[in-house]
C-alpha positions in Angstrom: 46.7 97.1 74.1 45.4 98.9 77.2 46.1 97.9 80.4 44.9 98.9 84.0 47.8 99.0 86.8 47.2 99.3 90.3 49.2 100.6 92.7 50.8 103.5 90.7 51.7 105.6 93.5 54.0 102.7 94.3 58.3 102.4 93.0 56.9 99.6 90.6 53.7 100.3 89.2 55.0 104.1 88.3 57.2 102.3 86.5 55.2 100.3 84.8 53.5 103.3 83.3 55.7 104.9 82.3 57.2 101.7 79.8 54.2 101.4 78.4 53.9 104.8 77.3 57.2 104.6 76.3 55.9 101.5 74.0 52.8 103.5 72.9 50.3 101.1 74.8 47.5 102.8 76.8 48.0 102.5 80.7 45.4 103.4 83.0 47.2 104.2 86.3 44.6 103.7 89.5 46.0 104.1 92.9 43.5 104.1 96.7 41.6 107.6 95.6 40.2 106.2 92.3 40.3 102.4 93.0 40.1 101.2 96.4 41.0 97.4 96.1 39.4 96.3 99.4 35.9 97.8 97.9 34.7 95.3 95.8 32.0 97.0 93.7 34.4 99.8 93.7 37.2 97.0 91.7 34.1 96.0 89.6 32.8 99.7 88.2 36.2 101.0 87.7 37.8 97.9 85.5 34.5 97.6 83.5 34.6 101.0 83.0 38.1 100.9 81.5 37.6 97.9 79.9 41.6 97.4 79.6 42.6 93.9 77.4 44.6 93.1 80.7 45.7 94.3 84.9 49.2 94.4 86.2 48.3 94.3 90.0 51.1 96.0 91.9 49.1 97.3 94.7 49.9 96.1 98.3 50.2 96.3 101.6 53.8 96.4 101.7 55.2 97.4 105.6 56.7 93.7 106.8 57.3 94.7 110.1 54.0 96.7 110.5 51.5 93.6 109.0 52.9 91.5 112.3 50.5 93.6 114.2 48.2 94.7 111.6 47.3 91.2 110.3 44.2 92.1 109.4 44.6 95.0 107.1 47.5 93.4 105.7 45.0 90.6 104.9 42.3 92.6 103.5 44.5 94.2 101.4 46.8 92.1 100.1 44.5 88.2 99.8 41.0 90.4 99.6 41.8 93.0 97.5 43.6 90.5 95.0 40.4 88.2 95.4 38.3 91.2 94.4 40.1 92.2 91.0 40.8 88.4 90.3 36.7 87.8 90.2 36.5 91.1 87.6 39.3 90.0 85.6 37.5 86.4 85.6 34.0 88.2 85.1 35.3 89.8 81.7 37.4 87.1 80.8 40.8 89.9 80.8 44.3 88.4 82.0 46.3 89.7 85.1 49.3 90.2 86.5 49.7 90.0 90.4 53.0 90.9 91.5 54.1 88.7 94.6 57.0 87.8 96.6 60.2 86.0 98.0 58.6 85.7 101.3 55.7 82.8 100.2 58.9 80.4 100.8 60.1 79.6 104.2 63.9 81.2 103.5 65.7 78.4 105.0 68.4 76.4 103.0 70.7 77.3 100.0 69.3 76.4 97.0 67.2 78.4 94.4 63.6 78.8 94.9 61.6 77.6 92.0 58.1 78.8 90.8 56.5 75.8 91.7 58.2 74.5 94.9 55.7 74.5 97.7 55.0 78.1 99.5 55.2 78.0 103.5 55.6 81.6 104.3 57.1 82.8 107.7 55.5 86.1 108.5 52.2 87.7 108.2 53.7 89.8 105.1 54.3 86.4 103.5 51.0 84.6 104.3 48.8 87.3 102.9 50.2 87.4 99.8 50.3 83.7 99.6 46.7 84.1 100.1 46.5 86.3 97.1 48.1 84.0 95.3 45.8 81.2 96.1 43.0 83.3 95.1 44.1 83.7 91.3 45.1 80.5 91.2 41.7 79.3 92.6 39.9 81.9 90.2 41.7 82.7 87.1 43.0 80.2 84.3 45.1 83.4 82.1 47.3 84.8 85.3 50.9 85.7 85.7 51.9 85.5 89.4 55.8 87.0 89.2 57.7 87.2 92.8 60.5 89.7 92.8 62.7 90.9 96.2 64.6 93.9 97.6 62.7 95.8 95.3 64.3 99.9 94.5 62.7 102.5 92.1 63.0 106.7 91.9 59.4 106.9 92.9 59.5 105.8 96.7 61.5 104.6 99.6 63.8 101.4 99.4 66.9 100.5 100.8 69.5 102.4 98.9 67.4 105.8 100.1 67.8 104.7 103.9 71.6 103.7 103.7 72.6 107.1 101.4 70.1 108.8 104.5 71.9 106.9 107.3 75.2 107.0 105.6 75.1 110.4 105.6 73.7 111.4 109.0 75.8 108.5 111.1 78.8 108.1 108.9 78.2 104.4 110.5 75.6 101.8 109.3 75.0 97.9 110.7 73.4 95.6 107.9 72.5 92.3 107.8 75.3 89.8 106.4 73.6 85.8 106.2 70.5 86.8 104.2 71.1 86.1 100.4 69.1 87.6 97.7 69.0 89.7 94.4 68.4 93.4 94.3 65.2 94.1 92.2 65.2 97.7 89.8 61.9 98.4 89.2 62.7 100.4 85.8 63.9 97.0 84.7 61.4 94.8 86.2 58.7 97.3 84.2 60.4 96.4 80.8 59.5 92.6 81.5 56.2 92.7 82.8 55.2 94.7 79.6 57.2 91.7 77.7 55.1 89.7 79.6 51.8 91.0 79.7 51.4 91.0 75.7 52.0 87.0 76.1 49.7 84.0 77.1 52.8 82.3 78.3 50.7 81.8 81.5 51.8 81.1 85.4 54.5 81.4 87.7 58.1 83.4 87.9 60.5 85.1 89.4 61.7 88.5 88.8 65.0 89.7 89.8 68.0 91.7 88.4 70.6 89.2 88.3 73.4 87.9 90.6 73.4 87.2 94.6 74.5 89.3 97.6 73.9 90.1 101.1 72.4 93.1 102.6 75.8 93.5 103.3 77.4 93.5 100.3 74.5 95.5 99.0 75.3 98.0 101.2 79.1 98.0 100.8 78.4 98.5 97.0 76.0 101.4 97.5 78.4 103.6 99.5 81.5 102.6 96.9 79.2 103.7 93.6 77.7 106.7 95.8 81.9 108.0 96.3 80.7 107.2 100.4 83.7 105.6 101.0 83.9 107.3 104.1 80.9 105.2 105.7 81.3 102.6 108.1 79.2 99.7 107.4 79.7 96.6 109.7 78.5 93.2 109.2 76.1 91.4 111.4 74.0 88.5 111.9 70.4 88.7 111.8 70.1 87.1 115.2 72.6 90.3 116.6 70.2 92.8 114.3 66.7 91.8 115.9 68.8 91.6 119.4 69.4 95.5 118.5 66.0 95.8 116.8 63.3 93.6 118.4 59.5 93.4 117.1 61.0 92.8 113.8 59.2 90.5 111.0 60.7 87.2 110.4 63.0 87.3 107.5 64.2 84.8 105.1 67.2 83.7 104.9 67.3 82.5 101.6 66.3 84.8 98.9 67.7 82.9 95.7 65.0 82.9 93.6 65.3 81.1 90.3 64.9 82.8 87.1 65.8 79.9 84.6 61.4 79.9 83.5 61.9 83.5 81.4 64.8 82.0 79.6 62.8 78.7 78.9 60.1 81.2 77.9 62.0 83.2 76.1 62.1 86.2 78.0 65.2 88.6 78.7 66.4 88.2 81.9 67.0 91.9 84.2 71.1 93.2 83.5 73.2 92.4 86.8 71.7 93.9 89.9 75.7 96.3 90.1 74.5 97.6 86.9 71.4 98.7 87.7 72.4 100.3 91.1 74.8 102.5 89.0 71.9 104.0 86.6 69.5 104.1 89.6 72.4 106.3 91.9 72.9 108.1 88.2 68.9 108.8 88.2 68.8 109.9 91.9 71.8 111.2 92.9 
């Protein structure tokens, strides 16, 4: 099988490289210099080219805080750049992946999020990759739209970087303590999507390693697996957070994303998101 990822500059679609080489399928890694996704033609000459059997679409427009301002790019990137591969991959009749997000929800409430519950996003971030979403939806019939969160992986920044950084220069960190989501390793997020990719179990999922925290108790969990025990790290609301912090991005909430549609699907489910902090700090550190 031979399949085209984008975005492989990026924590996740390195990743995803790297396990199918590991499996012996042929991945052709494109990142802005040999694919630029807002270029239409330039989507269209390079995935006829390569004629790969399918796309994992990890390329985005990923700075929350940044896309409040720069709605535009954000836009063109993440909804137009989608719609462009979607109409290739729709064109050659090949299947894709497009790797979305938490934020299509609105983050209020306590329950799970499911695949299918209805998307109302609450920042820019959010709407253009709902947009992207719509797209393949509106375009393709052989898609796999998988939302993940709080995503980490050795080849970029993530949050774990920036509280080892902080940690270190402060001694002292704030974080966030009434948002609730899973922590997301990209090294095992890469193992499913390859699961997934060689399937025609078709449509939407979530992605994350599993259990629940809190920024917070992310945080706390970092420093104690790091031997930072030495490192402050208070609690505070979000509302106290963007009082310190304004111009920030909305943020949800409520990050619970169900994962129940791998089992029924019969896909393995990511290893508790503890465990996979320890082998990442064990890669890194």
């Amino acid at each position: 099988m031979k399949v085209l990822v984008t975005g492989v500059k990026g924590q996740l679609g390195f990743d995803v490289m790297q396990e199918l080489a590991k499996r012996g399928l042929e991945g052709i890694g494109v990142d802005v210099d040999e694919m630029d996704i807002t270029d239409a033609e330039a989507c269209r000459r390079v995935i006829t080219a390569s004629q790969p059997d399918a796309v994992i679409h990890c390329a985005a427009y990923t700075a929350v805080d940044a896309a409040e301002t720069n709605m535009d790019l954000c836009r063109k990137v993440n909804a137009g750049g989608t719609r462009n591969i979607a109409e290739v991959c729709r064109d050659l009749d090949i299947r894709m992946m497009y790797i979305s997000t938490d934020y299509v929800f609105n983050g209020q409430g306590t329950r799970y999020w499911e695949p299918d519950d209805e998307r109302e996003p609450l920042n820019a971030y959010g709407q253009s990759k709902y947009e992207g979403e719509l797209a393949i939806e509106e375009l393709l019939e052989k898609y796999f739209i998988v939302r993940i969160a709080w995503v980490f992986g050795v080849n970029g920044k993530n949050f774990i970087r920036t509280m080892l950084r902080l940690g270190k220069e402060r001694g002292a960190v704030s974080v966030v303590d009434d948002q609730i989501g899973s922590p997301t390793y990209t090294y095992d997020l890469a193992r499913l999507l390859v699961d997934m990719i060689q399937t025609e179990k078709y449509g939407r999922y979530h992605a994350t390693n599993e259990g629940l925290c809190s920024w917070y108790d992310f945080a706390v969990e970092i420093f104690r697996q790091a031997g930072m025990d030495e490192v402050r790290v208070t609690p505070v609301s979000t509302k106290e957070y963007t009082a310190m912090y304004p111009g920030q991005a909305k943020r949800p909430m409520n990050s619970r994303i169900s994962k129940e549609k791998l089992t029924l699907n019969g896909f393995e489910r990511l290893p508790a998101w503890q465990d996979a902090l320890h082998r990442y700090l064990e890669e890194i550190l």
